[in-house]
C-alpha positions in Angstrom: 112.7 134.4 134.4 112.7 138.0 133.8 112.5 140.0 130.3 116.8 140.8 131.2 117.2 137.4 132.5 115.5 135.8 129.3 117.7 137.9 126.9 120.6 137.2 129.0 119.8 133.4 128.3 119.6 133.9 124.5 122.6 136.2 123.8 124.9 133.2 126.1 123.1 130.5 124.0 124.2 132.5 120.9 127.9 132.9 122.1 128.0 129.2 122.9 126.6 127.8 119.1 129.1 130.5 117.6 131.9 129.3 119.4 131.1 125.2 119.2 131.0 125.3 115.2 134.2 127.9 114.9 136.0 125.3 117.3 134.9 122.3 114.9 136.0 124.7 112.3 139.3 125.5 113.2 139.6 122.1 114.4 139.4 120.2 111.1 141.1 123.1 109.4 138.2 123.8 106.9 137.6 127.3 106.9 137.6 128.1 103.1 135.2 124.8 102.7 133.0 126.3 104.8 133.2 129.8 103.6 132.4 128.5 100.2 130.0 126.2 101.2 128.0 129.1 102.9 128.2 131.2 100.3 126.6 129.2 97.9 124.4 127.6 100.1 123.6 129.5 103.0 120.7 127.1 104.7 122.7 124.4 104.1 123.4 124.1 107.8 119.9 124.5 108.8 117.2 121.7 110.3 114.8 121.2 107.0 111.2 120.1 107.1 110.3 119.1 103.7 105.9 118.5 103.6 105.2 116.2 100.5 101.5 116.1 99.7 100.6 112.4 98.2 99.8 112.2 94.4 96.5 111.6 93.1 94.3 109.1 94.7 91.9 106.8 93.2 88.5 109.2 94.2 89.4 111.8 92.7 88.3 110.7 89.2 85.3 108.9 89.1 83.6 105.8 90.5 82.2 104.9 94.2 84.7 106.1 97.2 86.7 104.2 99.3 88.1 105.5 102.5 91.4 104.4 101.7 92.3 105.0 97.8 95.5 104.1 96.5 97.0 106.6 93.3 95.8 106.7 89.8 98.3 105.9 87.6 98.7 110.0 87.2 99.7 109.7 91.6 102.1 107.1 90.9 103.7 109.0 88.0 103.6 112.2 90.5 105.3 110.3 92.7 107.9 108.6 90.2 108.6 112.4 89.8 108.3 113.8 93.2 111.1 111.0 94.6 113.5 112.0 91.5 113.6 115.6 92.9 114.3 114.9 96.6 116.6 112.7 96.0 118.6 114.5 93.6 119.1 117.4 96.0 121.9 117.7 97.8 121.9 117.3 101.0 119.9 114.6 100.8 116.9 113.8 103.6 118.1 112.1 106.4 114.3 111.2 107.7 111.3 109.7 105.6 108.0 109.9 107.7 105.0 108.8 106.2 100.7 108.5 106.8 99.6 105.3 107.6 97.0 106.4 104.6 97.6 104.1 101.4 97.8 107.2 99.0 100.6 108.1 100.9 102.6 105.1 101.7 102.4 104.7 98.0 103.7 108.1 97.4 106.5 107.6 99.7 107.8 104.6 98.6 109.7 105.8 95.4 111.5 108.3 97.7 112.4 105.6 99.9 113.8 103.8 97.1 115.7 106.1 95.8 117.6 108.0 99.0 117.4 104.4 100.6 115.6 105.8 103.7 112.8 103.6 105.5 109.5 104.4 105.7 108.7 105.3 109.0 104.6 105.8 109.4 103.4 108.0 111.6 100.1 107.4 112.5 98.9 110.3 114.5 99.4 112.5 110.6 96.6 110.8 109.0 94.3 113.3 107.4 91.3 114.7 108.3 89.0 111.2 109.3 85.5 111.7 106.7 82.4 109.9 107.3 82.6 106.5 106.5 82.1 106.8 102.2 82.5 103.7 101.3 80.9 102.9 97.8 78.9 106.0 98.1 79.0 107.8 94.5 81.7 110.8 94.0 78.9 113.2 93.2 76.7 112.5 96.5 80.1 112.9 97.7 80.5 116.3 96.1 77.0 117.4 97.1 77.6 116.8 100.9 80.7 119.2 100.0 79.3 122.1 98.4 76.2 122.0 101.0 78.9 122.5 103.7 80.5 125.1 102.5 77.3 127.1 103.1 77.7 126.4 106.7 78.1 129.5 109.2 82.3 129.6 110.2 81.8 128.8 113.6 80.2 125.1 112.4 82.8 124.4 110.5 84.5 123.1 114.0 82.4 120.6 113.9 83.4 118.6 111.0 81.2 116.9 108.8 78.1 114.6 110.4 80.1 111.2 111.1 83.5 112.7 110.8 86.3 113.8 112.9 85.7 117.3 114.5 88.4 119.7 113.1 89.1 120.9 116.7 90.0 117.5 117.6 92.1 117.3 114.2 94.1 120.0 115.0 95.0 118.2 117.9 95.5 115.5 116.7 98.3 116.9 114.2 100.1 119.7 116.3 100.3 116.6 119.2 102.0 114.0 116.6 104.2 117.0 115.2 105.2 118.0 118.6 106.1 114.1 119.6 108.0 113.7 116.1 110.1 117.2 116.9 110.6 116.5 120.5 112.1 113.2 119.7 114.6 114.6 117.2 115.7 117.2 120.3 113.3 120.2 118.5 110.9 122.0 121.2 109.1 125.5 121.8 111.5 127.6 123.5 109.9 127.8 127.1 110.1 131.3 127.3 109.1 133.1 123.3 106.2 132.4 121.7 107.4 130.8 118.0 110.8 130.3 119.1 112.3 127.3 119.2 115.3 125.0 120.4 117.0 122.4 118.0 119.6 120.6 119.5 121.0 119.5 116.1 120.2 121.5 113.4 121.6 119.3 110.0 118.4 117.1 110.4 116.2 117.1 107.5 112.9 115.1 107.2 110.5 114.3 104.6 107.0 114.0 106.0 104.4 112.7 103.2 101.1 113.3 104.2 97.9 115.4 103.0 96.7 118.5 102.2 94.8 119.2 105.3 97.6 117.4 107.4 100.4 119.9 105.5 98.4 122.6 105.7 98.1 122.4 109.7 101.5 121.9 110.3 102.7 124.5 108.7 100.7 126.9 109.9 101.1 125.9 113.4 104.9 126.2 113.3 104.5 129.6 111.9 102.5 130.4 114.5 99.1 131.3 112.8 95.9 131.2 114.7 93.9 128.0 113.5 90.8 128.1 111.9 88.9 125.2 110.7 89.6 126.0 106.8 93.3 125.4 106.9 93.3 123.8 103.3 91.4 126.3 102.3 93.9 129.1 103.2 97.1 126.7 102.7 96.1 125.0 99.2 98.2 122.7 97.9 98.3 120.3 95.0 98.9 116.4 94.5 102.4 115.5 94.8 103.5 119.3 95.8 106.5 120.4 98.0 106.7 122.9 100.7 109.5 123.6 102.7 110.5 125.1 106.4 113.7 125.3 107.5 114.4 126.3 111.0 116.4 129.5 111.2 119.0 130.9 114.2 117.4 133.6 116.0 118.3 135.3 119.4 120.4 132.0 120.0 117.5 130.2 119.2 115.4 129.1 115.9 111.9 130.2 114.5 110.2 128.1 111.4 110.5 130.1 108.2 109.0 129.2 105.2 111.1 128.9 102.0 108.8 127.1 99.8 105.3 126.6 99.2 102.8 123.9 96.5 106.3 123.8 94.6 105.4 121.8 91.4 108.2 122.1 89.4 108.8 118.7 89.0 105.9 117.7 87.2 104.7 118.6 83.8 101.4 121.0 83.6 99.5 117.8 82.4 100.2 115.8 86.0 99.8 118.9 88.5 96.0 117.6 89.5 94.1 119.2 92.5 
């Protein structure tokens, strides 16, 4: 397709979503609803991808690791928190996806509790894989961290020795987040680079996950070049927010982000790294 065939293309698709919701408008004889509804909430009408970090996990205080923490009683009062504010938002999720990780599943399940979504766990959003730390002592832990950070950029592709490979965690994520939106009728446009198609647009899903998980799928649907420091340039805290709604553009959509590491629900004492 040609650069007039491909804007051709967009202005029809833009004709055809303007006329579909006036017709549903006229039809149901709800045009000052709307108009007010609009007005004072503008996105309402928009797909919604809300990125929950999970709350604090047992290895972040002290002790030996484990690979798969559950929360501290701090994560599980973050996450007491966390569900009270998604579910008294109107509209409410309609979507609760959810790491396989313990520290999230138990994050999650006060939100599915109180919007009465299930839990459904995706495992392909599982966080970066570390070596295997099992009853190895935080600060050797710590050490092996700060010594990394010394590394040259380009070796930071290469993960941590017995770990996954951030090149093949990046793919990892941007594969399970393209099989998620591709099942809910949400794909690249063909055509634009960062555009997008959404075939129904009042969808909004709550994914729980973790920082480096969050912090890779946002910035792949805002279409930023990947490096293998994504938490580092996309921090976010325990039990934190962010959220992307997906906007009509050239009778398409493109990600925009309205929120980010929002921690307005919890109290300075609870908002933990």
């Amino acid at each position: 397709m040609d650069v007039l065939g491909s804007r051709i293309h967009f202005l029809k698709k833009g004709l055809q979503d303007i006329r579909a919701v006036l017709a549903d408008v006229i039809d149901k004889g709800a045009v000052g609803s709307l108009d007010r509804t609009l007005r004072s909430d503008p996105y309402r009408r928009h797909m919604e991808l809300i990125f929950v970090r999970h709350g604090q996990p047992d290895r972040s205080v002290t002790g030996p690791a484990r690979s798969d923490p559950p929360l501290t009683a701090a994560g599980h009062e973050q996450a007491d928190l966390t569900a009270r504010r998604i579910a008294g938002r109107d509209p409410l999720p309609t979507e609760l996806l959810v790491s396989p990780a313990l520290r999230s599943q138990d994050t999650a399940r006060p939100i599915s509790e109180q919007t009465g979504l299930p839990i459904e766990t995706v495992d392909g959003l599982v966080e970066l894989r570390m070596p295997n730390w099992d009853g190895v002592p935080q600060e050797s832990i710590r050490r092996v961290f700060d010594e990394s950070f010394n590394r040259e950029p380009e070796r930071w592709w290469n993960g941590l020795d017995g770990g996954e490979a951030f090149d093949s965690f990046h793919e990892r994520i941007t594969k399970a987040l393209l099989a998620v939106l591709a099942d809910r009728g949400v794909r690249p446009d063909a055509f634009h680079d960062h555009v997008w198609t959404v075939e129904q647009s009042d969808q909004r899903i709550t994914v729980v996950t973790h920082g480096g998980t969050n912090s890779v799928a946002i910035a792949f649907l805002l279409g930023a070049a990947p490096t293998p420091w994504e938490w580092r340039r996309l921090r976010s805290r325990h039990a934190s927010i962010s959220r992307l709604r997906a906007i009509p553009f050239g009778g398409e959509y493109v990600w925009s982000l309205h929120s980010f590491n929002d921690l307005e629900h919890l109290p300075p004492e609870l908002r933990t790294r």
